[in-house]
GULUM-650226 format. One line per field, with one value per residue (C-alpha): x, z, y; residue in three letters; residue number from 1. Coordinates in steps of 0.02 Angstrom, whole numbers, padded with zeros to 5 digits. Example, Ala and Ser with C-alpha at 12.3 -4.5 7.8 and 13.67 -1.06 7.14 Angstrom:
2
xx	c(00615 | 00684)
zz	c(00390 | 00357)
yy	c(-00225 | -00053)
residuo	c(ALA | SER)
num	c(1 | 2)
END
This chain:
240
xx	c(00855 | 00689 | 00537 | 00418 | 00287 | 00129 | -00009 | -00192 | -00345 | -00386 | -00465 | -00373 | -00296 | -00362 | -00288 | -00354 | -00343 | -00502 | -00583 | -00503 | -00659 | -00556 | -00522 | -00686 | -00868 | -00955 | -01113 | -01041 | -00910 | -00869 | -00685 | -00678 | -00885 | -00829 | -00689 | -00774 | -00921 | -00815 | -00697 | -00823 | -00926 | -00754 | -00739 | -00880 | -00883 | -00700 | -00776 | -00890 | -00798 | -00673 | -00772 | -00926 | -00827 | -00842 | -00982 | -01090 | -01097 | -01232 | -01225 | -01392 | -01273 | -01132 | -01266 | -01331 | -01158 | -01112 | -01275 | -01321 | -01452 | -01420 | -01461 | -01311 | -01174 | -01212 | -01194 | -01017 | -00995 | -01065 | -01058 | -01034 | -00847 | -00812 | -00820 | -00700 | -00576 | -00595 | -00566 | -00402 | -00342 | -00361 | -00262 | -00120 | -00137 | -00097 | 00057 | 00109 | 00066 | 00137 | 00284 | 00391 | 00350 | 00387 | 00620 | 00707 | 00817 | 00957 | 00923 | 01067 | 01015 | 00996 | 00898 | 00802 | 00742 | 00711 | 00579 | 00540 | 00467 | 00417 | 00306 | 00242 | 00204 | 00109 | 00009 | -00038 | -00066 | -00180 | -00275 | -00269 | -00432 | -00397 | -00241 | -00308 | -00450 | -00330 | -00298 | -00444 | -00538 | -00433 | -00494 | -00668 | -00617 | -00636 | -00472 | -00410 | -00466 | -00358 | -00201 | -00227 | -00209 | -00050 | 00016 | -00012 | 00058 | 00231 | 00231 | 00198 | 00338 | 00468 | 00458 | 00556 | 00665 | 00735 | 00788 | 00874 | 00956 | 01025 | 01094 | 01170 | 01229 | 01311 | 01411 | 01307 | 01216 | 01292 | 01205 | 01031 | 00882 | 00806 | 00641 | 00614 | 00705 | 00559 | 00420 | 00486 | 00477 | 00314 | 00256 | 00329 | 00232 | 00071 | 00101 | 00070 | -00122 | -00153 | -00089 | -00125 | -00225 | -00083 | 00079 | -00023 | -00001 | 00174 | 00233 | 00213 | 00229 | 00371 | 00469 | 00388 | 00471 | 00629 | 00646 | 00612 | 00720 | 00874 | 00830 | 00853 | 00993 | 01097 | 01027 | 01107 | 01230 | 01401 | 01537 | 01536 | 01338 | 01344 | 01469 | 01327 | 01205 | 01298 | 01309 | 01108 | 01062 | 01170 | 01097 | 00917 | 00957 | 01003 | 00874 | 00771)
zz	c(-00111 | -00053 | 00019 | -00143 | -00152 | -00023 | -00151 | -00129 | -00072 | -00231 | -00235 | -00245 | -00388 | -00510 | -00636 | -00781 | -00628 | -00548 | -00726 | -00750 | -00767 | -00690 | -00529 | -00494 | -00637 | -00698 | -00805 | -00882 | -01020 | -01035 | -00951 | -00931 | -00840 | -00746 | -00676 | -00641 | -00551 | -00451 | -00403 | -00324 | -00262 | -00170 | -00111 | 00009 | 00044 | 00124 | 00239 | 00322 | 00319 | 00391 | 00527 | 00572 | 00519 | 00355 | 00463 | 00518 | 00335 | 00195 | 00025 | 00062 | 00155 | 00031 | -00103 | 00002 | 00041 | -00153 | -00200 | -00330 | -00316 | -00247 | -00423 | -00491 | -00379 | -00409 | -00602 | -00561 | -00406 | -00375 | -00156 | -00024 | -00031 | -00198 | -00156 | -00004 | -00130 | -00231 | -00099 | -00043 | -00232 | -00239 | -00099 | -00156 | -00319 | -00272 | -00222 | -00355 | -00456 | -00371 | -00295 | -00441 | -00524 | -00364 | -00392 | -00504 | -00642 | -00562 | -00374 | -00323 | -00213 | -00040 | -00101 | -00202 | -00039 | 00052 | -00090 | -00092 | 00130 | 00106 | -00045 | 00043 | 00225 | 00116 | 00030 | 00202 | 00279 | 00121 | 00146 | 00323 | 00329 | 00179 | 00258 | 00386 | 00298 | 00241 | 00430 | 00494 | 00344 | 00243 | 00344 | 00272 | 00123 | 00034 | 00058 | -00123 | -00130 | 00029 | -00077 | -00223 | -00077 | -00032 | -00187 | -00223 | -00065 | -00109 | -00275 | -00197 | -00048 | -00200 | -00219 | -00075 | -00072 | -00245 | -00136 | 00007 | -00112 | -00227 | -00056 | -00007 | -00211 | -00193 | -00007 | 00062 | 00179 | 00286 | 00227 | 00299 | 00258 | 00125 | 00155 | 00360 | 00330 | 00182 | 00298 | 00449 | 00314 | 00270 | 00442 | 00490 | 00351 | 00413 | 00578 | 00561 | 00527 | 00618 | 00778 | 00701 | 00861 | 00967 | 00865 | 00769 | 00966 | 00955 | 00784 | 00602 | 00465 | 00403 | 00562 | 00580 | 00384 | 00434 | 00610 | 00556 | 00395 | 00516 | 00622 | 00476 | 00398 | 00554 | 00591 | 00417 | 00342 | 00335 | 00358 | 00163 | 00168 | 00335 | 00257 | 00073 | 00217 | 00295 | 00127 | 00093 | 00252 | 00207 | 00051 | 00122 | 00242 | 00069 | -00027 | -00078)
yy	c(00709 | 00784 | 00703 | 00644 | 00737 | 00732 | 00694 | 00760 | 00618 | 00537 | 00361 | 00196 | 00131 | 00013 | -00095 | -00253 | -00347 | -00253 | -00307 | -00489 | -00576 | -00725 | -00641 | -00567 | -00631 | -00462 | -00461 | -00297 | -00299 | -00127 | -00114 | 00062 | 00059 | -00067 | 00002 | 00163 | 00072 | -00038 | 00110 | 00173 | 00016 | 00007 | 00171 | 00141 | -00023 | -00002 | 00144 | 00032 | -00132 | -00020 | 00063 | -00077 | -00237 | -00333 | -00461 | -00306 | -00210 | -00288 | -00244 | -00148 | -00042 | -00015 | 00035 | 00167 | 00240 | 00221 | 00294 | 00151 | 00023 | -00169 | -00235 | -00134 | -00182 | -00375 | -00327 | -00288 | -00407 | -00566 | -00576 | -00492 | -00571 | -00513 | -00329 | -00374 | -00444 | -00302 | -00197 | -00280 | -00300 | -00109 | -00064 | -00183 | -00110 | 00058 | 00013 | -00069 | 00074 | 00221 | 00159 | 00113 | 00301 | 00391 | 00310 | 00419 | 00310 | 00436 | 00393 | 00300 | 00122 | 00215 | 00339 | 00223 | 00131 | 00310 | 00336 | 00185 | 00189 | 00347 | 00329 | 00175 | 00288 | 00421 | 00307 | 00222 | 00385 | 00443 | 00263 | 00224 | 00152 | 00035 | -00027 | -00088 | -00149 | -00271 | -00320 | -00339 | -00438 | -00543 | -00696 | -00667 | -00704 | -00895 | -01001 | -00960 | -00778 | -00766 | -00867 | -00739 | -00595 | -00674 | -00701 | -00497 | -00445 | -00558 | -00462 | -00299 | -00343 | -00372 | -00179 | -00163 | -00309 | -00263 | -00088 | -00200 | -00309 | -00146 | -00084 | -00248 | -00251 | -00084 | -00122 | -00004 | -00135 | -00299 | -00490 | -00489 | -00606 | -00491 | -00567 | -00553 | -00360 | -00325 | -00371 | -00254 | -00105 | -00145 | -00192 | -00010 | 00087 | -00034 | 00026 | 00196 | 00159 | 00039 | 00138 | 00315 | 00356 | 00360 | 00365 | 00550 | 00618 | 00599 | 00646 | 00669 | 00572 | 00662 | 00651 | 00448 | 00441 | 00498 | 00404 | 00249 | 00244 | 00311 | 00164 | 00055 | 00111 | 00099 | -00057 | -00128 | -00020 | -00028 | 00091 | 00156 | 00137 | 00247 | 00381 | 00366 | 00414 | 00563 | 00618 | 00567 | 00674 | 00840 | 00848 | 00840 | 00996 | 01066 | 01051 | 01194)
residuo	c(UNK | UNK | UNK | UNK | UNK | UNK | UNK | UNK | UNK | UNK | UNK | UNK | UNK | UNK | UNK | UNK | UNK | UNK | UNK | UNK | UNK | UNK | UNK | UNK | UNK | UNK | UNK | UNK | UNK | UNK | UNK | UNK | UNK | UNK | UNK | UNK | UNK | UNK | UNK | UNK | UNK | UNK | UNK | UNK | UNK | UNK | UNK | UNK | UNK | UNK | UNK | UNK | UNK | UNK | UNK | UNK | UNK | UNK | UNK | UNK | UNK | UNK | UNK | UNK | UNK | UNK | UNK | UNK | UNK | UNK | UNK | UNK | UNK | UNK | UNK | UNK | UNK | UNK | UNK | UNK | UNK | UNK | UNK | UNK | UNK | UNK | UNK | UNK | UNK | UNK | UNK | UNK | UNK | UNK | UNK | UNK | UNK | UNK | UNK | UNK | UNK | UNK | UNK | UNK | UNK | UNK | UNK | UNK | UNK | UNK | UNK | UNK | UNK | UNK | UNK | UNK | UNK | UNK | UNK | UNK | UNK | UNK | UNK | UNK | UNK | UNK | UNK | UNK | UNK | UNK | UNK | UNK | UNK | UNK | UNK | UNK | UNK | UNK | UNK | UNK | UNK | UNK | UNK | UNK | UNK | UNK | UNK | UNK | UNK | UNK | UNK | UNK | UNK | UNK | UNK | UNK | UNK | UNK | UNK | UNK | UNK | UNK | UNK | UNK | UNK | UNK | UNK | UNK | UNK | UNK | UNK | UNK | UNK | UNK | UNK | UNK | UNK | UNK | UNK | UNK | UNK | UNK | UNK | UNK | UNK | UNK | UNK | UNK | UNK | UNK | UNK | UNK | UNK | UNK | UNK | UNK | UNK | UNK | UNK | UNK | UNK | UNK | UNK | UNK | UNK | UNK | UNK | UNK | UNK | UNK | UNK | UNK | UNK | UNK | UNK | UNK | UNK | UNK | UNK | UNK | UNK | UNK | UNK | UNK | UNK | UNK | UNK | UNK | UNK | UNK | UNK | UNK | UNK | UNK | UNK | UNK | UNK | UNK | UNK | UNK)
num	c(1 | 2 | 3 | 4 | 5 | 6 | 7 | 8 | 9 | 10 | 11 | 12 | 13 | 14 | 15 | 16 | 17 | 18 | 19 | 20 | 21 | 22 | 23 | 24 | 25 | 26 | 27 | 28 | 29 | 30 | 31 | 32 | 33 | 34 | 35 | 36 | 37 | 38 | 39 | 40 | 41 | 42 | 43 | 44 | 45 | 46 | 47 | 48 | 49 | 50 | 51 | 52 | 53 | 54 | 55 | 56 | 57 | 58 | 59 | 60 | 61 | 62 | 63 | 64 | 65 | 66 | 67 | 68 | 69 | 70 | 71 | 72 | 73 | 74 | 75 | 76 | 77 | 78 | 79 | 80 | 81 | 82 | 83 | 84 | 85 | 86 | 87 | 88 | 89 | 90 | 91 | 92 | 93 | 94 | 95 | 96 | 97 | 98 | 99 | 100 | 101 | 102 | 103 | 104 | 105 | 106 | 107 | 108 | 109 | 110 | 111 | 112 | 113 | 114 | 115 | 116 | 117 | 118 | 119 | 120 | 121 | 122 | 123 | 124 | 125 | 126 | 127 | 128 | 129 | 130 | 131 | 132 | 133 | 134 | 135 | 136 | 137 | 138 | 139 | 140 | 141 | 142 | 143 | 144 | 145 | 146 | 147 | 148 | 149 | 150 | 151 | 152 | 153 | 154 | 155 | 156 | 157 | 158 | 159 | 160 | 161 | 162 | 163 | 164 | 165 | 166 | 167 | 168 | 169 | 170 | 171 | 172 | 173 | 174 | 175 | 176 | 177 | 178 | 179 | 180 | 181 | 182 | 183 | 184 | 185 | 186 | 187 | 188 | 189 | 190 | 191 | 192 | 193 | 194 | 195 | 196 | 197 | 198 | 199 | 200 | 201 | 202 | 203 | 204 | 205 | 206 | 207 | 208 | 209 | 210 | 211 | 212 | 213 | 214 | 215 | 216 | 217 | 218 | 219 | 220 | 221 | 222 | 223 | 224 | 225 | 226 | 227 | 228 | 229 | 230 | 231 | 232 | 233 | 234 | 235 | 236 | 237 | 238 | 239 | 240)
END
């Protein structure tokens, strides 16, 4: 019952989504170069949408911080808004991706939501700037790029609802409203970039990690979930 691992910088995940001609029109039809190019068409465009606003950043400007020419990015993007919604469909993506790998098929349901928080603080703290990216711009977006945002954050939110509802499965947690409970655990990894300035003074995000889920679990559990917890902590002090 250790911590999951603390994984180097490494860019965002991408998925067929990022190519689903559907979701976002390229003039390229190679998957794999068009995942590559918008990978990294992304990479910079969510550093300065992040740091001067999405209004304040051209696509002049993301070419010159991706190191590609204007004409190229519109081969893989056709506005301004486009690379925004490929920006927020990345940082979705990624948890999507790495959440689900980072539960054991052994962890029992408490330590299955542990993972689950954690995973989703590290990847926060890896991508602060992209999370809150999704903050800050979202509104930008056309009315139904902003309902296919919502639509991928409900799917990504079911990641940790199927945790809550394992726990509440196993007698380990009281009846709560699943849905309100998933969006404080998400709004609590959020939180950690969005007031890194202040809440970096006062701890880590180990300690943050471990605070919060105790906060949580007492919050919800009940007397056999509190004794699985005892049992949950002892064998983190453990650990090699």
């Amino acid at each position: 019952m250790t911590n999951p691992p603390l994984r180097s910088k490494k860019p965002l995940a991408h998925s067929n989504m990022a190519f689903d001609q559907t979701v976002v029109k390229s003039q390229v039809t190679d998957e794999k170069l068009v995942l590559r190019r918008r990978e990294q068409i992304v990479a910079a465009a969510i550093d300065l949408f992040s740091h001067q606003g999405y209004y304040r950043t051209s696509i002049q400007d993301i070419a010159r911080k991706a190191g590609v020419s204007i004409g190229l990015i519109y081969q893989y993007a056709q506005t301004k808004e486009d690379v925004l919604l490929l920006s927020l469909i990345s940082v979705l993506e990624t948890y999507k991706q790495e959440i689900p790998l980072s539960v054991k098929p052994t962890d029992d349901p408490l330590e299955a939501l542990w993972t689950t928080l954690a995973t989703y603080c590290r990847i926060i703290d890896r991508h602060r700037s992209a999370a809150v990216l999704t903050y800050r711009s979202t509104k930008s977006l056309r009315p139904d790029q902003q309902q296919f945002i919502k639509q991928l954050e409900i799917e990504t939110n079911e990641l940790v609802a199927k945790r809550l509802r394992d726990c509440i499965a196993a007698g380990l947690f009281r009846e709560i409203d699943v849905d309100l409970v998933t969006y404080q655990l998400v709004l609590y990894a959020h939180t950690w970039a969005l007031k890194y300035w202040r809440l970096s003074q006062m701890t880590t995000i180990k300690s943050y990690i471990e605070k919060g889920f105790d906060f949580f679990v007492h919050a919800m559990a009940t007397p056999k979930g509190l004794a699985q917890y005892r049992r949950f902590l002892a064998a983190k002090r453990h650990a090699p």
